[in-house]
C-alpha positions in Angstrom: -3.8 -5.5 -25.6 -7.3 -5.1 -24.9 -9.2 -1.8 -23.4 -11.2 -1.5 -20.9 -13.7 1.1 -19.2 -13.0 1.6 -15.3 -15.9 3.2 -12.5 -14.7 4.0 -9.9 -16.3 5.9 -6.6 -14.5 8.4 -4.2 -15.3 10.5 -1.4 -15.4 14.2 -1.7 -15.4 16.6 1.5 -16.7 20.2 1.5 -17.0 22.3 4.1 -18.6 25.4 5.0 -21.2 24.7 2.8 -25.4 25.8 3.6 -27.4 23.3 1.3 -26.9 20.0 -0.6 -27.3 22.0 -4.0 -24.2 24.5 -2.6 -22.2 21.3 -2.0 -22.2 19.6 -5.7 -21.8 22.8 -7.3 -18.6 23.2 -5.3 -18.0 19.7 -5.5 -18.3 19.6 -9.5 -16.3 22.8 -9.7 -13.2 21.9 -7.8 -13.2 18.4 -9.3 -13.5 19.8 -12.9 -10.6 22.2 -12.5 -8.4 19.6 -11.1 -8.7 17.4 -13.8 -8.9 19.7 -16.8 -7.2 20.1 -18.9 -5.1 17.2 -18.4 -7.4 14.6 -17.9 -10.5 16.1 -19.4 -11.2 12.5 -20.6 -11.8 11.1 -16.9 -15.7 11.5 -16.5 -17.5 12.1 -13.3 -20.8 13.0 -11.6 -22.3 12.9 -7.7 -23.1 8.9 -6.9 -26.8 8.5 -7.5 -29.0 5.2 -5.2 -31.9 4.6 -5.2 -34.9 5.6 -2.1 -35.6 2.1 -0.4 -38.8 3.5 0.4 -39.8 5.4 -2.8 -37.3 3.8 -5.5 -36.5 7.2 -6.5 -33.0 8.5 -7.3 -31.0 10.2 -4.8 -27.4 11.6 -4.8 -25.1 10.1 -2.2 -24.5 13.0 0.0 -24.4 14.0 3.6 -24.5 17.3 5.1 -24.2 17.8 9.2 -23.5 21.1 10.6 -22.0 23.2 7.2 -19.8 20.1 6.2 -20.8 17.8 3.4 -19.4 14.3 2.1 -20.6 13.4 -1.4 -19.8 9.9 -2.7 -18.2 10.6 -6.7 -18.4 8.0 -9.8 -15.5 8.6 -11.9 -15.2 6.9 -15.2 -12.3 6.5 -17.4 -11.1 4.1 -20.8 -7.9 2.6 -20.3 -6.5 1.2 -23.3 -3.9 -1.2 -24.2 -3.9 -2.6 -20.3 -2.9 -6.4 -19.7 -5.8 -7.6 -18.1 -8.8 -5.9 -15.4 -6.2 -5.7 -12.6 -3.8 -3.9 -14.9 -7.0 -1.5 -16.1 -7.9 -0.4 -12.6 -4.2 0.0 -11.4 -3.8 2.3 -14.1 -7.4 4.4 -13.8 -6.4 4.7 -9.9 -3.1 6.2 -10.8 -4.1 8.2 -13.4 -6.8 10.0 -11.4 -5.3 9.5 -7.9 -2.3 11.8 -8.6 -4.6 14.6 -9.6 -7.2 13.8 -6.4 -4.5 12.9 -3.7 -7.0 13.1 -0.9 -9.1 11.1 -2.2 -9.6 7.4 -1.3 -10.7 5.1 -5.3 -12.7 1.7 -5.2 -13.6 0.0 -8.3 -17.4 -0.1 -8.7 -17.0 -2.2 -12.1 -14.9 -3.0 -14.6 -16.6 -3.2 -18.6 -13.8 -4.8 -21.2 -12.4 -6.1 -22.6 -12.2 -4.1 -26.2 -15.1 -2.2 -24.8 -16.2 0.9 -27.8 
């Protein structure tokens, strides 16, 4: 069965939180500690777009009155899976049962026999 290489994006809320550098700190924190050590292998970092004015890179993140909402990529290798459906059933299981609150979309898909 073929293997495949899942992204997907999730929301992350923090609150009580001063500044936009506080909130991915805290965001990468909790995260990290959730999934390690067990799923150490799940990759993820703060959603990154591009400025429609300046084409320059900025993290998906908003901050109103101390509460912030940051948008997360999460990436993960599924191997052996049937097909792409199978893949992203399993990455949203796998990583849903550590991140309960947290709702998963598939971004893409790479596979299959990706490296």
């Amino acid at each position: 069965m073929p293997d495949y290489l899942v992204l997907l994006e999730g929301t992350w809320l923090v609150k009580d939180v001063k500044s936009i550098d506080d909130a991915t700190n805290i965001t990468i924190s909790e995260i990290g500690k959730r999934l390690n050590p067990k799923l150490k292998f799940v990759d993820f970092q703060v959603i990154k777009s591009n400025c429609p004015i300046c084409g320059g890179g900025l993290d998906k993140i908003l901050l109103v009155a101390g509460t912030a909402l940051l948008g997360i990529e999460f990436k993960m290798k599924v191997f052996n899976a049937k097909d792409e459906k199978h893949a992203t059933q399993i990455a949203k299981s796998v990583i849903g049962r550590t991140l309960k609150d947290t709702s998963l979309e598939v971004i893409d898909i790479e596979g299959p026999n990706i490296v």
